[in-house]
NUTORVEX-844850 format. One line per 3 residues: number of its first residue (from 1); their letters; for each residue x, y, z of N, C-alpha, C. Coordinates in nm, 2 decimals. Layout:
BEGIN
NUM	a	X/Y/Z/X/Y/Z/X/Y/Z; ...
//
This chain:
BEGIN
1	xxx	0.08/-0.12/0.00/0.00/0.00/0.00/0.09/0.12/0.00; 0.10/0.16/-0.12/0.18/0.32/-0.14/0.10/0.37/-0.19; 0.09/0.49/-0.13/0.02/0.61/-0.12/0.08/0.71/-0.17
4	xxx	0.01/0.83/-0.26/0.10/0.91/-0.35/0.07/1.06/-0.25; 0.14/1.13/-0.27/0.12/1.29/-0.21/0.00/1.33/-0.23; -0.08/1.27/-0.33/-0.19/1.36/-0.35/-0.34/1.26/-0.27
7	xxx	-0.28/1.15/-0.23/-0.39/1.11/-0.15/-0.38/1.16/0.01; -0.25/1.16/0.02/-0.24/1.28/0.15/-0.31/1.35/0.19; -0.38/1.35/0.31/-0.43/1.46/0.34/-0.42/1.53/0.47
10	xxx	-0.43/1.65/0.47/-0.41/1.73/0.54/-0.26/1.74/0.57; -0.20/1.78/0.70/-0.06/1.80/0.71/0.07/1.72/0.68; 0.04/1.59/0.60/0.09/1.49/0.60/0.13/1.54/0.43
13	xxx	-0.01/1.56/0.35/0.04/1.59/0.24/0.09/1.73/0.22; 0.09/1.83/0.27/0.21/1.96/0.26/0.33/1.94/0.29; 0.38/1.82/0.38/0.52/1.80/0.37/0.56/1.71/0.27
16	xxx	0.48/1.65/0.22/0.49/1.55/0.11/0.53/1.64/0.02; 0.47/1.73/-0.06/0.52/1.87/-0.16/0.62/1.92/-0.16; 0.68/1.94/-0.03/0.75/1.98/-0.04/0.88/1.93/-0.02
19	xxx	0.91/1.78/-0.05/1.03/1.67/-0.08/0.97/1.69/-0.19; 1.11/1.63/-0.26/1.14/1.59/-0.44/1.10/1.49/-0.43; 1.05/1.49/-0.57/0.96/1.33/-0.58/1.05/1.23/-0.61
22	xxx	1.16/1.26/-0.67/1.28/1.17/-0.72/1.37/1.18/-0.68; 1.48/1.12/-0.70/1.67/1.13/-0.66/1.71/1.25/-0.72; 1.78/1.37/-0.67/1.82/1.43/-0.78/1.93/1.47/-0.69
25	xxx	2.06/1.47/-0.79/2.24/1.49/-0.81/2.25/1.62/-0.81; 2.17/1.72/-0.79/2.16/1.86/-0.83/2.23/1.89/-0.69; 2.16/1.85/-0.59/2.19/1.94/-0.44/2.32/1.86/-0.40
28	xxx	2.37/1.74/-0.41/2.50/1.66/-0.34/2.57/1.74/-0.42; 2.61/1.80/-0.56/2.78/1.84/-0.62/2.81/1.94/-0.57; 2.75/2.01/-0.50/2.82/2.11/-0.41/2.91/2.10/-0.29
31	xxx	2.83/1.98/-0.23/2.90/1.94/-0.14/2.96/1.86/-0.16; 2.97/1.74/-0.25/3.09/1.64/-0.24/3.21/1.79/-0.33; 3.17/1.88/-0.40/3.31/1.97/-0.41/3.40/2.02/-0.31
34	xxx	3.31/2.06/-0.22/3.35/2.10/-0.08/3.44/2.02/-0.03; 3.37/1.92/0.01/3.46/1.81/0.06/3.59/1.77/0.01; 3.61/1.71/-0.13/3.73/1.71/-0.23/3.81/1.81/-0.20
37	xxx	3.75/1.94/-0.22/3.89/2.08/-0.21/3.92/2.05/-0.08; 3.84/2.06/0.05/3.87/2.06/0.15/4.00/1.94/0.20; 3.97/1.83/0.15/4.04/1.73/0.14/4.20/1.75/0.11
40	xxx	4.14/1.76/-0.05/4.27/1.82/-0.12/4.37/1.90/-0.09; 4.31/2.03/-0.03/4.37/2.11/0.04/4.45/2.11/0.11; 4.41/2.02/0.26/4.45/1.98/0.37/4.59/1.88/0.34
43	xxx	4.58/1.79/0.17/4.67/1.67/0.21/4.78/1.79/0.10; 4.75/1.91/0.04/4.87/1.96/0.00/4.96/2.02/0.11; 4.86/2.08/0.22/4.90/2.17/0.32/5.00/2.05/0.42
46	xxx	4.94/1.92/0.43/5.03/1.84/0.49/5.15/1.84/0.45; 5.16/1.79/0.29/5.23/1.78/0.23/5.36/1.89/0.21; 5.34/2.00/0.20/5.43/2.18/0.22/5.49/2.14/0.39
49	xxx	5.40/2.13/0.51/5.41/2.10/0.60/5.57/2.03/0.65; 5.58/1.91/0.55/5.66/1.80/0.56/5.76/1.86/0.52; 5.76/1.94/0.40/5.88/1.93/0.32/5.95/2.07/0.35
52	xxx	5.90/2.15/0.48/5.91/2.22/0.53/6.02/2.19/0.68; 5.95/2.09/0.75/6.03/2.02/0.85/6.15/1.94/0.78; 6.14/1.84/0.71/6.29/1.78/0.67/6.36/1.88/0.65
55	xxx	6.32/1.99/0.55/6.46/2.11/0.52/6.51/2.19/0.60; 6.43/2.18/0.73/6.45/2.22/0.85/6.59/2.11/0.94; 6.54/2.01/0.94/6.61/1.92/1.00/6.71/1.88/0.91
58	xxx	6.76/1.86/0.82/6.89/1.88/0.69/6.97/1.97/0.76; 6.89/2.07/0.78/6.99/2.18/0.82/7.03/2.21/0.93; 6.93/2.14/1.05/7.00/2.13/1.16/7.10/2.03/1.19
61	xxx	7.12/1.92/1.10/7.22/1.82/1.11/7.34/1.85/1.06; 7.33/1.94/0.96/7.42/2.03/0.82/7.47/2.17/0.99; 7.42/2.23/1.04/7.49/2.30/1.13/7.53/2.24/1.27
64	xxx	7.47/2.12/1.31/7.52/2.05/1.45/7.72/1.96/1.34; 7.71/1.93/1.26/7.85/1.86/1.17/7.94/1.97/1.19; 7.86/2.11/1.14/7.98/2.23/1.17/7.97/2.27/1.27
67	xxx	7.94/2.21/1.40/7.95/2.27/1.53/8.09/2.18/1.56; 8.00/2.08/1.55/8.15/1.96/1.61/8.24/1.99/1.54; 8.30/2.04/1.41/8.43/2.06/1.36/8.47/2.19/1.37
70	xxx	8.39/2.29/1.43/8.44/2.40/1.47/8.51/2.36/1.61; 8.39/2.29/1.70/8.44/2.26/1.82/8.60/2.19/1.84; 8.61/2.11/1.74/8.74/2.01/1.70/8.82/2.12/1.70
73	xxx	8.85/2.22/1.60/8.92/2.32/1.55/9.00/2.44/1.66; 8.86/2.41/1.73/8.89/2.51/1.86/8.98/2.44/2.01; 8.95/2.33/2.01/9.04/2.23/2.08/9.10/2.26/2.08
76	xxx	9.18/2.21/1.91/9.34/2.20/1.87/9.42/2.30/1.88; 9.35/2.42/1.85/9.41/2.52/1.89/9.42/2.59/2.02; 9.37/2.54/2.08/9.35/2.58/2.23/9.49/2.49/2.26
79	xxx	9.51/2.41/2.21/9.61/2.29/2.31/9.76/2.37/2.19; 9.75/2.38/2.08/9.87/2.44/2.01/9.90/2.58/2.13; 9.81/2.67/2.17/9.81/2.73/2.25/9.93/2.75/2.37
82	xxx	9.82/2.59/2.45/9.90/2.54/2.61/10.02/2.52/2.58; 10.04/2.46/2.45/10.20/2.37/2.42/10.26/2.52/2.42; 10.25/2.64/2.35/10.32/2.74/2.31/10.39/2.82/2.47
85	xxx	10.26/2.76/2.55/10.26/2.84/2.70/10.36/2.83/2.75; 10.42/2.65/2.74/10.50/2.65/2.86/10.58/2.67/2.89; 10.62/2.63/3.02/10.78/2.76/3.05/10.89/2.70/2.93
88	xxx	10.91/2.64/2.94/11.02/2.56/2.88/11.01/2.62/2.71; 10.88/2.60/2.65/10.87/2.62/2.50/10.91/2.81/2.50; 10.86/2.89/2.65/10.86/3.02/2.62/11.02/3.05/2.67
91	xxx	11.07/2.99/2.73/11.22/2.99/2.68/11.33/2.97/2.58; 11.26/2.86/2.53/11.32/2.81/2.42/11.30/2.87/2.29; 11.16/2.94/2.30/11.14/3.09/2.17/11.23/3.21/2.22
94	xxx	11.21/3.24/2.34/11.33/3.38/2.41/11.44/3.37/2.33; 11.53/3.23/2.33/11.66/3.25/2.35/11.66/3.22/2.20; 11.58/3.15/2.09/11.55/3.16/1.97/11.56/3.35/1.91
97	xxx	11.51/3.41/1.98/11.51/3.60/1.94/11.60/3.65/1.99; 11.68/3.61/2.07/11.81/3.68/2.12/11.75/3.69/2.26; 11.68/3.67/2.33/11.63/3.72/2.47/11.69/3.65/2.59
100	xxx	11.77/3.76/2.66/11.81/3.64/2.76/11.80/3.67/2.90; 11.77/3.60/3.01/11.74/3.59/3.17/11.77/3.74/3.17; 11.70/3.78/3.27/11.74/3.93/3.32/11.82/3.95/3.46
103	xxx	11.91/4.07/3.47/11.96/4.01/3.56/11.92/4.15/3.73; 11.95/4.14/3.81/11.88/4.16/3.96/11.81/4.35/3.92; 11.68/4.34/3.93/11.57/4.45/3.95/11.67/4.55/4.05
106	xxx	11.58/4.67/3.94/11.66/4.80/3.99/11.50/4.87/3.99; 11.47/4.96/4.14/11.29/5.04/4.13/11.38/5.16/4.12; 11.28/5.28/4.05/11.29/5.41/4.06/11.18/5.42/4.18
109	xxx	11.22/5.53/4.26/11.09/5.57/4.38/11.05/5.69/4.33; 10.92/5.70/4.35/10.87/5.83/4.29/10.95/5.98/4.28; 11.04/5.96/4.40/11.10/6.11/4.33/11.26/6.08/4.32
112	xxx	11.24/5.97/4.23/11.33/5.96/4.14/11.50/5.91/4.13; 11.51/5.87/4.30/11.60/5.79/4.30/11.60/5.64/4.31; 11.73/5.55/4.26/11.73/5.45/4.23/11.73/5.36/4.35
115	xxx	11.63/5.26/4.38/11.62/5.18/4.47/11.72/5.01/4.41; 11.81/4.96/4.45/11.90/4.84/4.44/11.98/4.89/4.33; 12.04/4.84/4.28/12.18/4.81/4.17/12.12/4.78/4.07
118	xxx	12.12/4.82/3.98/12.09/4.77/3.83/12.22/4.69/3.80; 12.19/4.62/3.72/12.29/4.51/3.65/12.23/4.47/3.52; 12.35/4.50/3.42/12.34/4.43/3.26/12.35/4.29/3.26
121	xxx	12.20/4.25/3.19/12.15/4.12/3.15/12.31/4.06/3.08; 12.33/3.94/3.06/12.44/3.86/3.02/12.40/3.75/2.96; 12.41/3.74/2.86/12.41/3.61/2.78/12.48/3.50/2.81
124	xxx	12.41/3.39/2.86/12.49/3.26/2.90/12.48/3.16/2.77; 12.55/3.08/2.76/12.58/2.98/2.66/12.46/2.93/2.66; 12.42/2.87/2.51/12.28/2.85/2.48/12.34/2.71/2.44
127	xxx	12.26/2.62/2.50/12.29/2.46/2.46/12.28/2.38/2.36; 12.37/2.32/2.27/12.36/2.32/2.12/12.23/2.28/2.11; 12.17/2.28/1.99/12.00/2.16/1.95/12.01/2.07/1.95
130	xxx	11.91/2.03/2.06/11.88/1.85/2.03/11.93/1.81/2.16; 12.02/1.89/2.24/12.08/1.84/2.34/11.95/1.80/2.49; 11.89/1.90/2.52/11.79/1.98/2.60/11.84/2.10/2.68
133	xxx	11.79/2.13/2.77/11.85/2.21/2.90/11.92/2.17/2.98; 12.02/2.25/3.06/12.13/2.16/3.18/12.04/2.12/3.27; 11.88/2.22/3.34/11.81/2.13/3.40/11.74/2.02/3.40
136	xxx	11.76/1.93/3.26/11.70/1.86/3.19/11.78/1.73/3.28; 11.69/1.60/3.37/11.79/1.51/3.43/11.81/1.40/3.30; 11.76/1.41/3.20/11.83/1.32/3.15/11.97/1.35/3.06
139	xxx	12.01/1.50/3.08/12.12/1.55/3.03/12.21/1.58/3.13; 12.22/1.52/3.27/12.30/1.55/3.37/12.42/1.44/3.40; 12.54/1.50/3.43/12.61/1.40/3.43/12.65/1.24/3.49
142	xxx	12.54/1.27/3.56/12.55/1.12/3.68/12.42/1.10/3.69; 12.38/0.97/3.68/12.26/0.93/3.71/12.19/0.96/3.78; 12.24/0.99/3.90/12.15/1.02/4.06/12.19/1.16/4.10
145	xxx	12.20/1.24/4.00/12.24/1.37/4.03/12.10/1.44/3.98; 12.09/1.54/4.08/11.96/1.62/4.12/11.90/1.76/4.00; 11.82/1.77/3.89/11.86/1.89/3.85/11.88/2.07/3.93
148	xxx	11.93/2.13/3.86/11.97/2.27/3.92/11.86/2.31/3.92; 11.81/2.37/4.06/11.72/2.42/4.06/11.69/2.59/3.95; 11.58/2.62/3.87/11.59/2.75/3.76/11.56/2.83/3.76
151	xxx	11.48/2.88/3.92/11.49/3.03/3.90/11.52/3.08/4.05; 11.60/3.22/3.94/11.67/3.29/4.08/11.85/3.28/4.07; 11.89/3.20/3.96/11.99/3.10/3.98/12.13/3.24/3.85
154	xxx	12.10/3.37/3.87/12.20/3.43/3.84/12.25/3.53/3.93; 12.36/3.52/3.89/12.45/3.62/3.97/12.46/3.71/4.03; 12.50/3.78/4.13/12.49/3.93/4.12/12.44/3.96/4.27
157	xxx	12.44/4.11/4.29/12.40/4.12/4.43/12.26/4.13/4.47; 12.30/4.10/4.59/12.12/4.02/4.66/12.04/4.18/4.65; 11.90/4.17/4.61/11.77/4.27/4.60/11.80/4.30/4.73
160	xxx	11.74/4.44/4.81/11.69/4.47/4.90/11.58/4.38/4.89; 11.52/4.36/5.09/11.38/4.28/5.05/11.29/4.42/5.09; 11.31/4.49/5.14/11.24/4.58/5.19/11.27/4.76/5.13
163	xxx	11.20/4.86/5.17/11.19/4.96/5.07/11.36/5.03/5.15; 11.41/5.07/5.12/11.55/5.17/5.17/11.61/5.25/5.10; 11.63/5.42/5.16/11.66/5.53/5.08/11.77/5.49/5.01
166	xxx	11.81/5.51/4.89/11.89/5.47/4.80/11.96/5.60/4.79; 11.98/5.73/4.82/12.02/5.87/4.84/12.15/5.83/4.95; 12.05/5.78/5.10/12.15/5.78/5.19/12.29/5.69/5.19
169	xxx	12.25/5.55/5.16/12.33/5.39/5.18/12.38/5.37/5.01; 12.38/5.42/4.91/12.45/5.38/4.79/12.49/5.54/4.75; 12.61/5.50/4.66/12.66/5.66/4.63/12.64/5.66/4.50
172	xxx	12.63/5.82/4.46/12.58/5.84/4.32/12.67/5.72/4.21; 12.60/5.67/4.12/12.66/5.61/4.00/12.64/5.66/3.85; 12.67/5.69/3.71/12.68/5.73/3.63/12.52/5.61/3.61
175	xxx	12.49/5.50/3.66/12.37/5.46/3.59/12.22/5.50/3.67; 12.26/5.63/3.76/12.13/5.67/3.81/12.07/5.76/3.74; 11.95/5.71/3.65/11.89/5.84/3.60/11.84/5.95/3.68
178	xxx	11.88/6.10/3.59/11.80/6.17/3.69/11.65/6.19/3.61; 11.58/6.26/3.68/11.39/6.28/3.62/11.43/6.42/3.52; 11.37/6.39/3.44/11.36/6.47/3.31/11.21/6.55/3.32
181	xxx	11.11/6.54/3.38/10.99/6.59/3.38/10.90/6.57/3.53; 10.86/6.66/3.61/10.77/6.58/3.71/10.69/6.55/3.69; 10.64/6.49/3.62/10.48/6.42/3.56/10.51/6.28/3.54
184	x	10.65/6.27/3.54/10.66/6.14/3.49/10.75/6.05/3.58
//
């Protein structure tokens, strides 16, 4: 028993009118469009998304490679550095430029006379190459012999340890400057 819209009656048949009597494709292409771009859209925007992050991460792997070989770089030279530091290498470049031990501290006091003895530096025999230093124990002449202790170990007269008028207790010498300016 089917019944057509027009046997309908009363409220039953005005809603009936106003459905389509048939299937119709007219009202779904709107929306299955929607949906497809929406779709589509989303899997391009994923897509951009992605290829957005890897070229991200390339590059953060591409700058962590040149961290570590910067860091490498900075090591090495840090340590060419320490080697350059030590006492031994910074003596062995001194006496390479002509530079040699100094010999016992002479103070000027502010007004201008000379506190201790000055004394000219003196060039000591520089040890052929290849030999080492005389402090060196494997260049000492007896096995069980102690090296020379290296600083402090030149000549000459003992420093004052304490401050003392140098006017009253030492007599004028040809190597006391006098002051040329009081400002200075």
């Amino acid at each position: 028993m089917s019944k057509s819209a027009a046997q309908l009656k009363g409220r039953a048949g005005r809603l009936a009118r106003l459905m389509p009597s048939g299937p119709s494709n007219a009202a779904r292409t709107p929306f299955v469009l929607l949906v497809v771009l929406l779709l589509g859209g989303g899997l391009i925007t994923l897509l951009l998304l992605n290829s957005a992050l890897n070229e991200g991460s390339f590059r953060l792997s591409e700058l962590k490679r040149e961290t570590t070989e910067l860091t490498d770089e900075q090591q090495a030279l840090q340590r060419d550095v320490d080697a350059y530091s030590q006492p031994d290498a910074l003596e062995r470049r001194a006496r390479e430029l002509g530079m040699v031990p100094g010999g016992s501290p002479a103070f000027l006091d502010p007004d201008g006379t000379v506190r201790g003895v000055p004394a000219e530096a003196t060039a000591e025999p520089s040890p052929p190459p290849g030999t080492g230093t005389p402090a060196d124990p494997s260049d000492s002449a007896s096995p069980g012999a102690t090296p020379a202790p290296t600083g402090s170990a030149q000549p000459g007269p003992p420093t004052p340890a304490g401050p003392e008028p140098a006017a009253e207790n030492a007599p004028p010498t040809a190597a006391t400057p006098t002051p040329t300016s009081p400002g200075r």
